[in-house]
C-alpha positions in Angstrom: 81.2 60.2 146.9 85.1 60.1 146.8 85.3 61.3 143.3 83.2 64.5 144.2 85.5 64.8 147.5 88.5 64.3 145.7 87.7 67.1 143.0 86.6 69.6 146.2 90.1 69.3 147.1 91.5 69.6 143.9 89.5 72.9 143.6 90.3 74.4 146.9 94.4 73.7 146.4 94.2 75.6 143.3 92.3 78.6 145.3 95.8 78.0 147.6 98.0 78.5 144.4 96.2 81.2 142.7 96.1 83.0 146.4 99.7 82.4 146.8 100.7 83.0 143.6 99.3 86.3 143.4 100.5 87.5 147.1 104.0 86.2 146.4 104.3 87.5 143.4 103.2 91.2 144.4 105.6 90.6 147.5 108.1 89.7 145.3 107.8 92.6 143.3 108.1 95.2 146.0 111.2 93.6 147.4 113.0 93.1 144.0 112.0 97.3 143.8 113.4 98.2 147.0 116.8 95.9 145.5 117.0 97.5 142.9 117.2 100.9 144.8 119.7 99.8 147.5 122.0 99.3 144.4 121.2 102.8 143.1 122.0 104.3 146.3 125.5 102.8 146.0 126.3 105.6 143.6 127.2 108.6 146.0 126.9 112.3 144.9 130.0 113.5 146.1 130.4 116.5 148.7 131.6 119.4 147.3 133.5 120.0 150.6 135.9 117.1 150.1 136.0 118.0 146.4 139.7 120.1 145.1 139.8 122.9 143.0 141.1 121.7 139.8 141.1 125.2 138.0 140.5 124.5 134.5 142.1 121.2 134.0 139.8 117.9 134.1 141.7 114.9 134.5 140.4 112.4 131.6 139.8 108.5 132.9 141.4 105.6 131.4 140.0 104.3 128.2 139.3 107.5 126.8 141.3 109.6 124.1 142.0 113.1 123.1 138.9 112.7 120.6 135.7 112.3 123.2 135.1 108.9 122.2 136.0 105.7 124.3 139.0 103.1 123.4 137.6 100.2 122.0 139.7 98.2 122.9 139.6 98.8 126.3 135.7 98.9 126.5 135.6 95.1 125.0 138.3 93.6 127.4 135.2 95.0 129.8 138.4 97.4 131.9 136.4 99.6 133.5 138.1 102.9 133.5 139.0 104.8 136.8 136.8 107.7 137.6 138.2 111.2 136.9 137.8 113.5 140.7 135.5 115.6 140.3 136.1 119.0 140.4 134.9 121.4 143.6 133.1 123.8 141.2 131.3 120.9 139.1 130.7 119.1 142.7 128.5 122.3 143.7 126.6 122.7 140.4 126.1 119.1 140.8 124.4 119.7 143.6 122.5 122.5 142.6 120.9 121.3 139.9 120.2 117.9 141.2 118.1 119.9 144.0 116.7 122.4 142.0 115.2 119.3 139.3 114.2 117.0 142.5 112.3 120.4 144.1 110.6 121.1 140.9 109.3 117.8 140.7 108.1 117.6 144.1 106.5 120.9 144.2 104.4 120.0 141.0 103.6 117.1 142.3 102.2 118.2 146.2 100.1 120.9 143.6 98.9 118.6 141.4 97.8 115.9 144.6 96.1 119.0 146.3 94.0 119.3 143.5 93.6 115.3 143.0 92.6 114.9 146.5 89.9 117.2 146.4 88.6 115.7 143.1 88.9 112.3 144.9 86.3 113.2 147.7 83.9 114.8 145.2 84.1 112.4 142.9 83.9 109.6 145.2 80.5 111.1 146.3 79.5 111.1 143.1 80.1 107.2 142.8 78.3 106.4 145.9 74.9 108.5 144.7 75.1 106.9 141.6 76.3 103.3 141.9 74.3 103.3 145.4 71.3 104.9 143.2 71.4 102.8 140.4 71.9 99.3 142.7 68.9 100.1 144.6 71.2 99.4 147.7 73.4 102.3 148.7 76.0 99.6 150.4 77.0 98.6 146.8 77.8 102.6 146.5 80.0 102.6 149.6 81.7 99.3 148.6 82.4 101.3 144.9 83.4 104.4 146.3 86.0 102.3 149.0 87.2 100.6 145.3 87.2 104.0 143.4 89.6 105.7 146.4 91.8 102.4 146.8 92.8 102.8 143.1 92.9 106.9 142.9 95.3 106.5 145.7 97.6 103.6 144.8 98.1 105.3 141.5 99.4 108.3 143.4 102.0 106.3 145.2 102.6 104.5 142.1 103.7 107.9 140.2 105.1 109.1 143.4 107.6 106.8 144.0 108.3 106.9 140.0 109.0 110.6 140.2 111.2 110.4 143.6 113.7 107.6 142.0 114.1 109.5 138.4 115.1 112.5 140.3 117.3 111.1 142.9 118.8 108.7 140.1 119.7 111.0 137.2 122.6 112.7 138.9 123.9 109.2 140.0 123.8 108.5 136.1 125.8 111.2 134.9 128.4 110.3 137.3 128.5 106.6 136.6 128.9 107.8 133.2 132.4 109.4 134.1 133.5 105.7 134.3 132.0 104.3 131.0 128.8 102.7 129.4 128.6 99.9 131.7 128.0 101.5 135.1 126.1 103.8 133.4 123.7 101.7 131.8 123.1 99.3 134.8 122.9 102.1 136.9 119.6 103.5 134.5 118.0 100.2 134.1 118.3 99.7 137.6 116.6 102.9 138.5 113.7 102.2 135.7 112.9 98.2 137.3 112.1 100.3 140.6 109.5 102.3 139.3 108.2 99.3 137.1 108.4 96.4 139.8 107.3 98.8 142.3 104.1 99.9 140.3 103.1 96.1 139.2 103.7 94.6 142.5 101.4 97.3 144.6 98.7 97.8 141.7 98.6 93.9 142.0 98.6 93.3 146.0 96.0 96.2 146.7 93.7 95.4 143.9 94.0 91.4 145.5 93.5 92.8 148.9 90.5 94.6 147.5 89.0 91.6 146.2 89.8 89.2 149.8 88.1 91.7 151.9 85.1 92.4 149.4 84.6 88.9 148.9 83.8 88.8 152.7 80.9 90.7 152.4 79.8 89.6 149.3 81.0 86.1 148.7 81.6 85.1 145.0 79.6 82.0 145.0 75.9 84.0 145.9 76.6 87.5 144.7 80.0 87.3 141.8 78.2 89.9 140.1 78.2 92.6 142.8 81.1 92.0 143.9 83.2 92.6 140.5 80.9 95.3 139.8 81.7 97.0 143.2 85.4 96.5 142.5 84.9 98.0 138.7 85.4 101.3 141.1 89.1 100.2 141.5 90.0 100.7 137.5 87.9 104.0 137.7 89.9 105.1 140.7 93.6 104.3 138.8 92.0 105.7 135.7 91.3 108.8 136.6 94.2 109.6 138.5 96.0 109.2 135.3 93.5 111.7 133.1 95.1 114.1 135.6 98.6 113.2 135.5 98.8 112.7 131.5 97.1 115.4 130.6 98.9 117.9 133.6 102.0 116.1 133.1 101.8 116.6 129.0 101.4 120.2 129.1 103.9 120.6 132.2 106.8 118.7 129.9 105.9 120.3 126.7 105.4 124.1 127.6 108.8 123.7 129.1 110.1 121.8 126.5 109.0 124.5 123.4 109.7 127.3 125.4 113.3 126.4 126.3 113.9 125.6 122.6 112.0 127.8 120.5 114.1 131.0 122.7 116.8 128.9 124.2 118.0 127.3 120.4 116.3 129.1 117.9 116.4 132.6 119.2 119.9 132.8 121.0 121.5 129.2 119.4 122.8 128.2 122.9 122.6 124.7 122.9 120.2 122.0 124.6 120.6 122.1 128.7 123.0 125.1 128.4 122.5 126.2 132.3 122.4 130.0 130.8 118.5 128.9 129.6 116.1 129.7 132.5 113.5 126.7 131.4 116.3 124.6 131.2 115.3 123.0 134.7 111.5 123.5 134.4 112.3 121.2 130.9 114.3 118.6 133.0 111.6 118.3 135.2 109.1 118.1 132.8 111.2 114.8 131.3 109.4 113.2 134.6 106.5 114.6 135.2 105.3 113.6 131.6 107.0 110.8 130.9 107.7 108.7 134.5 104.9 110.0 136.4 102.1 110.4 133.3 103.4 107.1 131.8 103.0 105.3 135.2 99.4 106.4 136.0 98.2 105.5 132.0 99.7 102.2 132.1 98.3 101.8 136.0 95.1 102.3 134.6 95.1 100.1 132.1 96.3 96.8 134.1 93.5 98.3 137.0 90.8 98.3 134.2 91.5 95.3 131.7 91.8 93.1 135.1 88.2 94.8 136.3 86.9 94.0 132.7 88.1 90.6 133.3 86.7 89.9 136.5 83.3 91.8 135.7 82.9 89.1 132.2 84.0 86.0 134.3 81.7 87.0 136.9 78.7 86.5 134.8 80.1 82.6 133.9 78.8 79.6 135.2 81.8 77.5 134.9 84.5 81.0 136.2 81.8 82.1 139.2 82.3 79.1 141.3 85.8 79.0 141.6 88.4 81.5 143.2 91.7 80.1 140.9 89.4 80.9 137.9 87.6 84.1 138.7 90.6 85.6 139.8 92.8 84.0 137.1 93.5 87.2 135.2 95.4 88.2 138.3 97.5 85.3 137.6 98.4 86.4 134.1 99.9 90.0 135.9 101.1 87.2 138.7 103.5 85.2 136.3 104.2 88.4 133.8 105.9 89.9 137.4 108.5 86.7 137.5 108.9 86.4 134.2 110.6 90.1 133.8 112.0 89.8 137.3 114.2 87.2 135.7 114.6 88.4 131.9 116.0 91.7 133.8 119.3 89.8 134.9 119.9 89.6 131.4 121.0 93.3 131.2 122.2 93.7 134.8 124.4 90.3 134.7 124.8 87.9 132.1 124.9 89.9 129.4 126.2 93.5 130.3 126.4 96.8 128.0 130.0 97.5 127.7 130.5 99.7 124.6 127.6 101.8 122.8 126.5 99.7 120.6 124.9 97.1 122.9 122.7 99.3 124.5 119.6 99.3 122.4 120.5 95.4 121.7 120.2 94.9 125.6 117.0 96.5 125.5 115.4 94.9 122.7 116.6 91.9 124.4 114.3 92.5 127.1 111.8 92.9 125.2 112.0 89.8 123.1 112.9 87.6 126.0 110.0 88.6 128.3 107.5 87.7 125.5 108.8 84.3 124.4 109.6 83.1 128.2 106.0 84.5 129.0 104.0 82.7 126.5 105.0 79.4 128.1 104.5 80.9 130.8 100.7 81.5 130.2 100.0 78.2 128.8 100.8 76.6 132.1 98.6 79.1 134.0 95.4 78.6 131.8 96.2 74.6 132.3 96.4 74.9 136.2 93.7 77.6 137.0 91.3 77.8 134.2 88.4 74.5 133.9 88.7 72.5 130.7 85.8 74.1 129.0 83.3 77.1 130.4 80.9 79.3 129.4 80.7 82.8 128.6 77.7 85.1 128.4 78.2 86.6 124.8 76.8 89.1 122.5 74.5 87.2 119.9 71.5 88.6 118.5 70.7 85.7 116.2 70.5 82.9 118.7 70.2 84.6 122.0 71.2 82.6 124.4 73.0 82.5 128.5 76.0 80.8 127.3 77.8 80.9 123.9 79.1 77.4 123.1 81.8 76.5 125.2 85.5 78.1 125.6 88.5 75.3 126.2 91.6 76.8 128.1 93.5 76.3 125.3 91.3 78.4 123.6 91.9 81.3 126.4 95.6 80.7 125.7 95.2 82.0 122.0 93.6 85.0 123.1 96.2 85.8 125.8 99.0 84.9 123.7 97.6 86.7 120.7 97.5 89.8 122.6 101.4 89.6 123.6 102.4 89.3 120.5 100.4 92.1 119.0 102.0 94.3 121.2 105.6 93.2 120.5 104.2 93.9 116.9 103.0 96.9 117.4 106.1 98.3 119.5 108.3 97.0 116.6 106.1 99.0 113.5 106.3 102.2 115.9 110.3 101.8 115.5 110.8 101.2 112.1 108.7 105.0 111.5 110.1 106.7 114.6 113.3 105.4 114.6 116.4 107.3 112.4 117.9 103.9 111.8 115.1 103.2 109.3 113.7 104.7 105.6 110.6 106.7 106.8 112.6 109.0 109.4 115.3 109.6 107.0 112.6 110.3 104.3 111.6 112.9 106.4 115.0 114.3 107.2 115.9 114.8 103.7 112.3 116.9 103.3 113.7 119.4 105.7 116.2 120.2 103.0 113.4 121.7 101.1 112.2 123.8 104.4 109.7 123.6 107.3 106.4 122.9 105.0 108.2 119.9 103.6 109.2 118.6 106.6 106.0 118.9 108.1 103.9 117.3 104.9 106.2 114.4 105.2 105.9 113.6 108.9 102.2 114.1 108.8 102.0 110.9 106.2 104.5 108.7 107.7 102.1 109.1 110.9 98.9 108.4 108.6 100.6 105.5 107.3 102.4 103.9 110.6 98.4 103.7 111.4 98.0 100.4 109.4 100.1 97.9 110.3 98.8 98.2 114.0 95.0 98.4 113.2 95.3 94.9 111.3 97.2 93.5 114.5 94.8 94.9 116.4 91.9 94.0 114.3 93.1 90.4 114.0 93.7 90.0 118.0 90.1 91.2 118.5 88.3 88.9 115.9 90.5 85.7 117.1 89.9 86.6 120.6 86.0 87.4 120.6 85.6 84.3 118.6 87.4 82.1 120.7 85.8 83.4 124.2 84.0 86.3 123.1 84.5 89.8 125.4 86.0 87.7 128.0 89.0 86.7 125.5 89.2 90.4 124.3 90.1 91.1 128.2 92.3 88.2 128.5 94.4 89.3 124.9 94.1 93.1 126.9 96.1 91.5 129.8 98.3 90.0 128.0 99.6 93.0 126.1 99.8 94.2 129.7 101.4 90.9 130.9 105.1 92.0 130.6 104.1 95.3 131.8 107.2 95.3 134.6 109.7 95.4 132.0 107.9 98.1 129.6 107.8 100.3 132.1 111.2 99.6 133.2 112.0 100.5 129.8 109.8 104.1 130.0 111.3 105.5 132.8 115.3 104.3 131.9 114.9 107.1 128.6 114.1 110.2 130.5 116.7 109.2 133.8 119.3 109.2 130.9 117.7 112.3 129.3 118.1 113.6 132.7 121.5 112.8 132.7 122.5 114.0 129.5 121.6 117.1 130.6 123.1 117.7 134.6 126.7 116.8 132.7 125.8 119.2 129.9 125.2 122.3 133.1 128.3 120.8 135.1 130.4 120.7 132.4 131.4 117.4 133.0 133.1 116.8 129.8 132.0 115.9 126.0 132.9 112.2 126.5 130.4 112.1 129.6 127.7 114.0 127.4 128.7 111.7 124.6 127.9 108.2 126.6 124.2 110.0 128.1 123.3 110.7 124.6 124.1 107.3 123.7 122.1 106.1 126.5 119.4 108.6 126.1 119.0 107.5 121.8 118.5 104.0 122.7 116.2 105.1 125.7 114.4 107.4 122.7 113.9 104.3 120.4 112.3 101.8 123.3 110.4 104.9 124.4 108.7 104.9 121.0 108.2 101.0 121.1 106.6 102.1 124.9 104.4 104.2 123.2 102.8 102.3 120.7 102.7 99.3 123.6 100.3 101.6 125.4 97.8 102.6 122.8 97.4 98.8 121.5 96.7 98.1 125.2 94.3 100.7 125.7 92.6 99.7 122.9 92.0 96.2 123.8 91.0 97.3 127.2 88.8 100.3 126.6 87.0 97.3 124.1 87.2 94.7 127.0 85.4 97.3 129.0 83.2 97.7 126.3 82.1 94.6 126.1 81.7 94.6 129.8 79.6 97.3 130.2 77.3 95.5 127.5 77.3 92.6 130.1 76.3 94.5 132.5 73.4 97.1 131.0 71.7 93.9 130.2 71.7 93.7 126.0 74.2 91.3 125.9 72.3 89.1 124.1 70.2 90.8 121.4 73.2 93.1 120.6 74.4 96.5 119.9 72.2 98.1 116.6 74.3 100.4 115.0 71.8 102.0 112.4 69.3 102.5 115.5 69.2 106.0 115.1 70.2 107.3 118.5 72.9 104.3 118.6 74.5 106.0 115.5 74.3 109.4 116.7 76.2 108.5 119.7 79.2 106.9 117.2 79.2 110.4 115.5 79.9 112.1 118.6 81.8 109.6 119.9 84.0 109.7 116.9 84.5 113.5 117.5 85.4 113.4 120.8 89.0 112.6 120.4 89.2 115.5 117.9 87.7 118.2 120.6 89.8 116.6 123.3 92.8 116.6 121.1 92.0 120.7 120.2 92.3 121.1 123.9 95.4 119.4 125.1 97.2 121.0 122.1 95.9 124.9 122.9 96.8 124.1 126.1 100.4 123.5 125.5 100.1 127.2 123.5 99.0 129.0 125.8 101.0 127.6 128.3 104.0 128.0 126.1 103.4 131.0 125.2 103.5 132.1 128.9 106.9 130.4 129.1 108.7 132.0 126.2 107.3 135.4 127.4 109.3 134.7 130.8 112.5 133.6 129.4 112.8 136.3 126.5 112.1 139.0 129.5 114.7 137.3 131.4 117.2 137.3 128.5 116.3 140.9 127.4 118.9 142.7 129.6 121.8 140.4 128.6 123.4 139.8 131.3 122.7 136.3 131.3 124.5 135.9 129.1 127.7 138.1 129.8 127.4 135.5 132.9 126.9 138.5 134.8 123.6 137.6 136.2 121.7 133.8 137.3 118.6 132.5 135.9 115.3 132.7 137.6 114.8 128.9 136.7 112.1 128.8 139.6 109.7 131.4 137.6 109.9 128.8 134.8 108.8 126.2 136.9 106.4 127.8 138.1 104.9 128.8 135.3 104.7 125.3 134.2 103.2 124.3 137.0 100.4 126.8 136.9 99.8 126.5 133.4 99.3 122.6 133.8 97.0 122.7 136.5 95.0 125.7 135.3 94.7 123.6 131.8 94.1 119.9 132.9 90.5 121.0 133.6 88.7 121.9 130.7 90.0 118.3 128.8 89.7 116.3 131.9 85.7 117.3 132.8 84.9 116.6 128.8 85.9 112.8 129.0 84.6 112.4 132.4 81.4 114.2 131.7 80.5 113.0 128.2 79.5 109.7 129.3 77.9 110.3 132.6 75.4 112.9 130.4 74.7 110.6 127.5 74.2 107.5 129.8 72.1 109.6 132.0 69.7 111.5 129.3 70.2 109.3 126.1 70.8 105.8 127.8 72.3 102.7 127.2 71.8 102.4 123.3 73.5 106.1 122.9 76.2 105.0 125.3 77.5 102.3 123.2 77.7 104.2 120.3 79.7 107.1 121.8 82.0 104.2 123.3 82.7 102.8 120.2 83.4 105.9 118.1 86.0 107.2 120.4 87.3 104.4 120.8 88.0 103.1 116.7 88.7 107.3 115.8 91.2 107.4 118.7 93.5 104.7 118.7 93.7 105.8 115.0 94.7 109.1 115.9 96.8 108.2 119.4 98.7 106.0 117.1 99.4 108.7 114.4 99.7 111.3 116.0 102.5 109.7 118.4 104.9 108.5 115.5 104.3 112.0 113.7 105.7 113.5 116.6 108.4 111.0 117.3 109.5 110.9 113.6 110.1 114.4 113.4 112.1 114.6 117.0 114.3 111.5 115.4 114.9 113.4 111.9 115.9 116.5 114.0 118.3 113.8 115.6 119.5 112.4 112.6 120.4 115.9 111.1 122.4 117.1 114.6 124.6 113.5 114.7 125.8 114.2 110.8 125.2 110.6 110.0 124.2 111.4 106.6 126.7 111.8 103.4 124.7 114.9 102.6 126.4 117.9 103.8 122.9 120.0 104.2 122.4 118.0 106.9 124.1 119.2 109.6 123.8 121.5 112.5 123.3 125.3 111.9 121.8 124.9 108.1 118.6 125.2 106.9 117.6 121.9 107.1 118.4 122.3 110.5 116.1 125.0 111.2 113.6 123.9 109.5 113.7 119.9 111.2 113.8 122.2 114.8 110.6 123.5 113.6 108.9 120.4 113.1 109.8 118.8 116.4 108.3 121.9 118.1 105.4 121.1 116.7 105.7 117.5 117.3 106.4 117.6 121.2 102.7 118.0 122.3 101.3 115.6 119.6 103.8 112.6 120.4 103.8 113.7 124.1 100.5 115.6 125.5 97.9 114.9 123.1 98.6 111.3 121.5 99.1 109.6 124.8 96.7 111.6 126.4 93.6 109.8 124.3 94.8 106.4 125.6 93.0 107.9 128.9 90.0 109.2 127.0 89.2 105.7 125.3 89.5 104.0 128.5 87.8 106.4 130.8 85.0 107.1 129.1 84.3 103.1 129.1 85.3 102.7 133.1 83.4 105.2 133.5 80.4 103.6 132.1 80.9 100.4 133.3 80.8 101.7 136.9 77.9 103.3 136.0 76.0 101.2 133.7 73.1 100.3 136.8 72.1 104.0 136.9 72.0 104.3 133.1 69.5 100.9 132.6 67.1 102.1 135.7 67.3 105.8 135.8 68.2 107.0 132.5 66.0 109.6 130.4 66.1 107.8 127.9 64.9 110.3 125.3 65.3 109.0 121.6 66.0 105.0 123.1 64.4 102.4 120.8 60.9 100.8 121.9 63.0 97.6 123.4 65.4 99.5 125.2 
C-alpha cells in the first residue's frame, strides 16, 4: 500500500542521514584536527644559527614594564607587543630541551607499545577461545577478536598523536608567550582541539566502519544481537589499551614528579624546572605521558564502551533492531557533540579572544558552558529525526517479567541524554569549587598548613570525603530518571551524553599540561619572568579546567561501567527476574567487588614509591659531588627518564592483571549471579573513592599554589615558611592520588564490566558455577 511504501522510504532516508551524519562528522573532525595543526606549525622554533649573541642583555617587548607584569593598557587596546629576538644561547637550550622532552616521550612510548602489542595478540586469543567458546560458533570469536584489535589499536593512534602535538607544541607556547597572552593562549587551545577532534573523529569513523562491514556478515535485521555483541570487543579493545596507559602513564608522571621535588625543592630549594634538576625533563615528560596520553585512552574508552553498551541494549529492542538510524543513533549523539564543539571552539580562537590574564579561565569556562547549552538543542532534534515515537526496551523486572517494559517516547530518551550532560557540567563545577584556590575549602586547607604537615593533610583528606556528595546525588538522580524513563538503555544514552561534548573536554585536558610544558622550557631557557609569568597564568587556568576534566571523567565512567552493567544483565539472560542481592554468592561477589578498588588503589600508590624511590636515589647520587651545582658539570636527565620508564612498565602489571583477571575468574568459577555482584561493588566503592581521592590530591596541589602566589593577607603564607613546607608535603603525597591512583579506577569500573560483557556467553554456558542459586 502507498502508506507502507511511503513510510519504507521515510525509513531508508533516515538510514542515509544517520550514515551521512556520522561519516561527515568523523571526516569533519579529522580535517578540523589537521587545521588546527597547520596553524600550530606557524609558530617556528627559531635556529640558533641565525640567532645573535646578546651577552646578558634581553631586550623587553612592548607592553611590558620594569615590574614583569604586562601594561594594561596596552593588552586591552588588544596591541600585540613585538617579540623580543631571541638570544643565540636561549635559541640552543631551546632546542635542547624541546628534543630532549619530545625523545623522552617517544622513547616511553615505542616501550610501552612493545609491550601493548604483545598483550594485544595474547589477549586477542584469549577473546576468540572464549567468545568463540561461549557462542558455540568460533566465527563470532574471530569477528570479536577483529573488534577487540580495531579498538586496542585506534586508542594507540589516538594517544599517539596526543603525545606528538603536546611535545612539538610546548616550545611553540613559550615563544608565543614572548609576545603576550593572546598568541599564547590561541596557540595552546589550538594544540589541545588537535588531540580532542583528532581522537573523537577516528574513535567515531573506525568504530562506524566496524559496524558497516560487520553488518555485512551479520545483517542487523536477522542476527542485531551478534552483531553488537561481536562489536562489544571494540570498547574492550580501547579499554584496555587505556588500563595500560593510565596506570603506566600515572606512575611515569608521578615518580618523576616526587622525585624532582622532594630532592629538587625540598632538599636543595632550587626552584620548579630549574634545568640544574636532573628529573626535571623526565617530570616534563611525564606532564604528557599521564595526562595527554593517559587522559586520551580513559576517555577513548569510555565513548568506545558506553556507545557498545548502547548498541548491545538497543539490539535486544523490537522497535531499535529494525532500523539502521535508530540502532546506530547513539553514534549520532557523538556525531552532533563533534559539530557542536567544532563551532563553540571559535569562541576562544575568534570572536572572543584572551587578551589579558584574566580572561583566560573565563574563555574556558565559556567552552564549557556553551558546548552544553548549544548541545542540548542539539540532541532534541536528533532523538526527533532518528529515534521512533515510542519503542520498547527489554528491562530488568522481577515482579512482572516481561519482553518489553512499557513503552519509551523519544522525548523520553531526550531526558536521559540531556540529564546526563548536565550532570557532568555539575559535577565538573563541584570539583572546582573544592580544588580550586579561588574558593573556601582550598583556602581552609591552606591556612591548616600553618599548623604543619598533619594538619594539612587531616584537612585535605575531608574536603575530598565531602566533595564526594554533591556528585553521587547528581549521579544518583541521572541514573533513577534515566532507568525509569528507558531503563539500562537510557542509563547508556545519559552515559553518552556526559560524553557528548567530549571534543572540547579533551581539548581542555591536554591545553593544561602544553602550558605546564611551557612554563617550564622558559623557566630552563631563561626566557624572562614576564614569559614565566603569562605560562603560569596559562597553566593555573589550565589547572582549574583540568580538575573540572577530572571529575567529567569519573561521572562518565560511572554511568558507563553501569550502562555496561545493565548490558551484561541483557545479555547473561536474567534480565527479567533480576539481580538478588542477598543471594548469598550475589553478596559475596559485592564484598569483593567493593574491595577491589582498595587493593587496586594499594598497588598504583606503592608503585609510585617504589618507583620514586628509585628516582630520588639517582638524582641525590647525581647531586652528591656538587658540581652540578657549581655549574661545573650537566645533568644525566636521560638516567631519570629512564628510570621512569622502567619503573612504569615494570609496575603497570601487577594492577593491570588484577582488574583484568578478577572478572574473567569469578565469571568463569562462580558465574553470572557472583559476577553482578563484584560489578556492582566496584563500581558504587570506586567512583566514591575516584572522586575523593582526585579532589584530595588536587586541593592540596592548589593550597600549595595559593601559599607560593602570596595572595593571602596572612604573612605565614608565603614561600620559604613553614606553612610552605608543610603544604609541599601534602602535594607530594597528593600527586599519585589525584594523578595515578584516582583516575586510574575510572579504568577498573569500566573494565571489569567490558570485560564481562564480552564475555558474558562463556560465563551463562561454561561457567562452574559453584555456590550459583538453584535458578541460575
Amino acid at each position: 500500500p502507498p502508506r507502507q511504501a511511503a513510510s519504507r522510504a521515510m525509513s531508508a532516508g533516515q538510514d542515509v542521514m544517520a550514515s551521512l551524519m556520522i561519516i561527515s562528522a568523523s571526516l569533519v573532525a579529522l580535517g578540523f584536527a589537521v587545521y588546527q595543526r597547520i596553524f600550530v606549525a606557524t609558530e617556528r622554533i627559531p635556529d640558533p644559527n641565525q640567532c645573535r649573541d646578546m651577552g646578558d642583555l634581553e631586550s623587553k617587548p612592548a607592553g611590558h614594564d620594569d615590574h614583569g607584569h604586562d601594561d594594561d593598557d596596552a593588552m586591552l587596546m588588544d596591541q600585540t607587543p613585538m617579540p623580543a629576538e631571541i638570544d643565540r644561547k636561549q635559541a640552543l637550550q631551546l632546542k635542547k630541551i624541546h628534543s630532549a622532552i619530545s625523545e623522552g616521550a617517544l622513547a616511553f612510548l615505542w616501550a610501552e607499545y612493545r609491550f601493548m602489542a604483545l598483550f594485544i595478540f595474547l589477549f586477542g586469543g584469549v577473546v576468540l577461545l572464549l567468545v568463540g567458546s561461549g557462542a558455540g560458533d568460533y566465527t563470532h570469536g574471530v569477528f570479536a577478536m577483529i573488534a577487540f584489535v580495531c579498538g586496542a589499536v585506534t586508542s594507540i593512534v589516538c594517544g599517539y598523536i596526543g603525545m606528538v602535538i603536546a611535545t612539538y607544541a610546548n616550545a611553540r607556547v613559550a615563544l608565543a608567550a614572548r609576545r603576550g597572552y593572546a598568541p599564547a593562549f590561541a596557540l595552546a587551545f589550538r594544540s589541545g582541539s588537535v588531540m580532542g577532534f583528532a581522537l573523537c573523529g577516528l574513535a567515531l569513523l573506525v568504530l562506524y566502519i566496524a559496524l558497516y562491514f560487520f553488518n555485512l556478515h551479520y545483517p542487523y535485521l536477522d542476527d542485531a544481537d551478534v552483531l553488537m555483541d561481536t562489536i562489544a570487543g571494540y570498547g574492550l579493545g580501547g579499554s584496555s589499551i587505556a588500563m595500560f596507559g593510565r596506570v603506566g602513564g600515572g606512575i611515569y608522571t608521578k615518580a618523576a614528579d616526587v622525585g624532582a621535588d622532594l630532592v629538587g625543592k625540598v632538599e636543595k630549594g632550587i626552584p620548579e624546572d630549574d634545568p640544574r634538576n636532573p628529573g626535571v625533563i623526565a617530570d616534563n615528560v611525564g606532564d604528557n605521558v599521564g595526562d595527554i596520553a593517559g587522559m586520551g585512552a580513559d576517555l577513548f574508552g569510555s565513548f568506545a564502551e558506553s556507545s557498545c553498551a548502547a548498541l548491545v541494549v538497543a539490539a535486544s529492542s523490537p522497535d531499535l533492531n529494525t532500523s539502521w538510524s535508530a540502532l546506530v543513533f547513539p553514534l549520532t549523539i557523538s556525531a552532533g557533540g563533534i559539530f557542536c564543539c567544532m563551532g563553540c571552539s571559535f569562541l576562544a580562537t575568534h570572536f572572543m579572544p584572551v587578551v589579558k590574564s584574566t580572561d583566560i579561565e573565563k574563555s574556558l569556562k565559556l567552552q564549557l558552558w556553551s558546548t552544553t547549552l548549544l548541545m542540548t538543542p542539539i540532541l532534541f532534534i536528533l532523538c526527533r529525526a532518528f529515534l521512533p515515537t515510542s519503542f520498547c526496551i527489554k528491562t530488568i523486572n522481577p515482579v512482572t517479567p516481561s519482553a518489553c517494559s512499557d513503552p519509551s517516547y523519544y522525548y523520553e530518551a531526550f531526558i536521559c541524554i540531556a540529564a546526563g550532560l548536565w550532570a557532568g557540567l555539575l559535577i565538573g563545577l563541584v570539583t572546582e569549587y573544592y580544588t580550586s584556590h579561588s574558593y573556601k575549602p582550598v583556602r581552609e586547607v591552606a591556612h591548616a598548613s600553618t599548623r604543619g604537615t598533619a594538619s594539612n593533610i587531616i584537612y585535605g583528606l575531608a574536603l575530598g570525603y565531602k566533595s564526594d556528595i554533591i556528585p553521587c546525588f547528581a549521579l544518583a538522580v541521572t541514573i533513577f530518571t534515566s532507568f525509569k524513563l528507558c531503563g539500562m538503555y537510557g542509563v547508556a544514552l545519559a552515559a553518552l551524553g556526559m560524553l557528548s561534548t567530549l571534543a572540547t573536554g579533551l581539548t581542555i585536558d591536554a591545553y593544561g599540561p602544553i602550558s605546564d610544558n611551557a612554563g617550564g622550557i622558559a623557566e630552563m631557557c631563561a626566557m624572562g619572568d614576564y614569559v614565566r609569568h603569562r605560562t603560569d597564568d596559562l597553566d593555573a587556568a589550565g589547572n582549574t579546567t583540568a580538575a573540572i576534566g577530572k571529575g567529567f571523567a569519573i561521572g562518565s565512567a560511572a554511568l558507563v561501567s553501569l550502562a555496561l552493567f545493565g548490558a551484561f544483565v541483557t545479555r547473561a539472560g536474567i534480565a527479567d527476574r533480576g539481580v538478588n542481592i542477598l543471594e548469598p554468592i550475589t553478596f559475596a561477589g559485592l564484598l569483593v567487588g567493593a574491595m577491589l578498588p582498595y587493593w587496586f588503589f594499594a598497588l598504583t600508590m606503592k608503585s609510585v614509591g617504589i618507583a620514586a624511590n628509585e628516582m630520588v636515589d639517582n638524582i641525590r647520587e647525581q647531586f652528591a659531588d656538587g658540581r652540578i651545582m657549581s655549574g661545573d658539570k650537566e645533568p644525566n636527565y636521560q638516567q631519570c627518564v629512564k628510570i621512569s620508564t622502567d619503573a612504569s612498565l615494570r609496575e603497570m602489571v601487577a594492577p593491570g592483571a588484577l582488574v583484568m583477571l578478577s572478572p574473567i575468574l569469578v565469571g568463569c568459577i562462580f558465574g553470572v549471579e557472583a559476577t553482578c555482584g563484584l560489578l556492582a561493588g566496584g563500581l558504587v566503592s570506586g567512583v566514591q573513592m575516584a572522586i575523593s581521592s582526585s579532589n584530595t590530591g588536587g586541593a592540596w596541589d592548589n593550597a600549595k599554589k595559593y601559599i607560593e602566589a602570596g595572595l593571602d593577607p596572612n604573612e605565614q603564607l608565603r614561600r620559604n615558611t613553614d606553612a610552605h613546607h608543610a603544604a609541599v608535603n601534602g602535594d607530594t603525597v597528593g600527586d599519585p592520588l589525584k594523578d595515578t591512583s584516582g583516575p586510574a579506577l575510572n579504568i577498573l569500573m569500566k573494565l571489569m564490566a567490558i570485560i564481562s560483557l564480552v564475555f558474558a556467553n562463556f560465563f551463562v554456558n561454561h561457567s562452574l558455577n559453584l555456590g550459583a542459586p538453584t535458578y541460575a
